[in-house]
Every structure is written in C-alpha cells, then in structure tokens.
C-alpha positions in Angstrom: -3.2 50.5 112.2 -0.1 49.3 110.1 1.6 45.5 110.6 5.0 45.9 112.4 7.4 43.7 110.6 6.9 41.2 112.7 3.8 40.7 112.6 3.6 41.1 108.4 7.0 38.1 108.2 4.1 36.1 110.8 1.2 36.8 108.5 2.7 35.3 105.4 5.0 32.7 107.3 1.1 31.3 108.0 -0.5 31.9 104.8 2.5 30.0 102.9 2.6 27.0 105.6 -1.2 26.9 105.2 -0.7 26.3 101.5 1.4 24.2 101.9 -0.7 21.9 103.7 -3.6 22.3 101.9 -1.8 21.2 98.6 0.1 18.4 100.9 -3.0 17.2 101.8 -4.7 17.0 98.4 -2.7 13.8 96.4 -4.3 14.4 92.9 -2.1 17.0 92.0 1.0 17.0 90.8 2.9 19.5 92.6 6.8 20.0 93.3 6.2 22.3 96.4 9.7 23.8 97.2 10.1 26.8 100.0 13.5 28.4 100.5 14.3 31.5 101.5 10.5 32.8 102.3 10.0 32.2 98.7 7.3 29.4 97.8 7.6 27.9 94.4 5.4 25.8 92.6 6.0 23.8 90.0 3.1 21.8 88.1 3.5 18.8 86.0 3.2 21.0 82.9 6.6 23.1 84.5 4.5 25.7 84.9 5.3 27.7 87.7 3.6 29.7 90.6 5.8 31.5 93.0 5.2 33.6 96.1 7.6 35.6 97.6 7.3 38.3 100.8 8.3 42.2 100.1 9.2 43.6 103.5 9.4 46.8 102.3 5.9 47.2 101.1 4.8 45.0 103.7 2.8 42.9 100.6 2.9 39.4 99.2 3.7 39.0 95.7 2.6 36.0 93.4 4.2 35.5 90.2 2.8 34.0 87.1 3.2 34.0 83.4 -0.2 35.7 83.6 1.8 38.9 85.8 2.9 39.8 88.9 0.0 40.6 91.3 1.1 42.4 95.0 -1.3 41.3 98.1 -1.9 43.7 101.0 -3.4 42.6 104.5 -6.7 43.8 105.1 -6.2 43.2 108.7 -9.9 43.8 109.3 -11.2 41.6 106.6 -8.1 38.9 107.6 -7.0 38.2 104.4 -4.8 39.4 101.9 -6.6 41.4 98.6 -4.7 42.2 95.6 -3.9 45.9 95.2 -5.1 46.8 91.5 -7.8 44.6 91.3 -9.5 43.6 95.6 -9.3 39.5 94.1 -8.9 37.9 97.4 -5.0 35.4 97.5 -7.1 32.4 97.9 -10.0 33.3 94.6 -6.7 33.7 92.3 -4.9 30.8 93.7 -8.0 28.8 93.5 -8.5 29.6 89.6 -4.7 29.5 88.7 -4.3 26.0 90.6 -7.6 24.6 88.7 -6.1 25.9 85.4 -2.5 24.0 86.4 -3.9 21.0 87.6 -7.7 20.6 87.2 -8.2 20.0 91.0 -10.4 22.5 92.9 -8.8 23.3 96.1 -10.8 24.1 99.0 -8.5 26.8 100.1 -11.0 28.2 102.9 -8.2 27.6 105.7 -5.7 29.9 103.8 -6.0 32.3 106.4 -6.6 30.1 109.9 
C-alpha cells in the first residue's frame, strides 16, 4: 500500500514536531530550532546546520548536511522512516549527527510515536 498525500504531509508533520520536542526538552544543547514552511532547520552553536525538508512528490523526507543529502522513505510496516541508499533508520543518523554537533546523546526513541 502507498501513503496518500495526506497521510505522507501527517507522517512527517509528526516526525518533525516529535523532534522538535525531544530537542525542546533537552536544555544542554545549544540549538536554534526554526520551522517554516515544512522545512526544519537546525542550527548548532558551531553554525552548523541540519535541515529537513518534505518532497511530496517522492513522498520521502530529506535531511541535509554538509556530510550530503540523504532521502527517507516510510516503511509503513516497520513505522519509521529508512534512508533509501543506505536502510540507516532517521532517528540512528540524527542521533550520530546531533552527538557530533553538540556532544549530547539524544534519546530519540519517540521520533516516531
């Protein structure tokens, strides 16, 4: 079964406001959270930059680092979203690239609640 558009905009409005609160909630880092436009930008205290944007058209969810561009799809069996050239799960990359930004582990286990 495919996602409608609907549900896919649903799927990542969560995953996004998830994040959201789960770096909210953690007040070691340093983050500049900033979401406009369906696009989610982060921006660490060394101005590095994380930014995760929705692509309707491929039904996917992009993140964007100076690392590369990686494309999620939602394994809507699994319930989460896997990153199409390598299966790394959204919440193992943003886990590592977070740690590597700001030396806090996030428990990002409620990515996908």
């Amino acid at each position: 079964m495919s996602l409608t558009n609907s549900q896919f905009h649903d799927l990542v409005d969560v995953t996004l406001r998830n994040l959201e609160d789960i770096l909210d909630d953690n007040s070691d880092a340093d983050i500049d959270i900033e979401n406009s436009a369906g696009i989610l930008t982060l921006t660490f205290a060394n101005q590095h930059q994380l930014i995760l944007s929705r692509q309707e058209p491929l039904k996917q969810l992009w993140l964007a680092d100076r690392s590369g561009g990686f494309h999620f799809d939602y394994d809507e069996q699994a319930q989460e979203w896997r990153c199409d050239s390598n299966q790394q799960l959204l919440s193992e990359m943003l886990g590592s690239l977070l740690l590597k930004h700001t030396q806090v582990a996030f428990d990002l286990s409620a990515l996908y609640d």
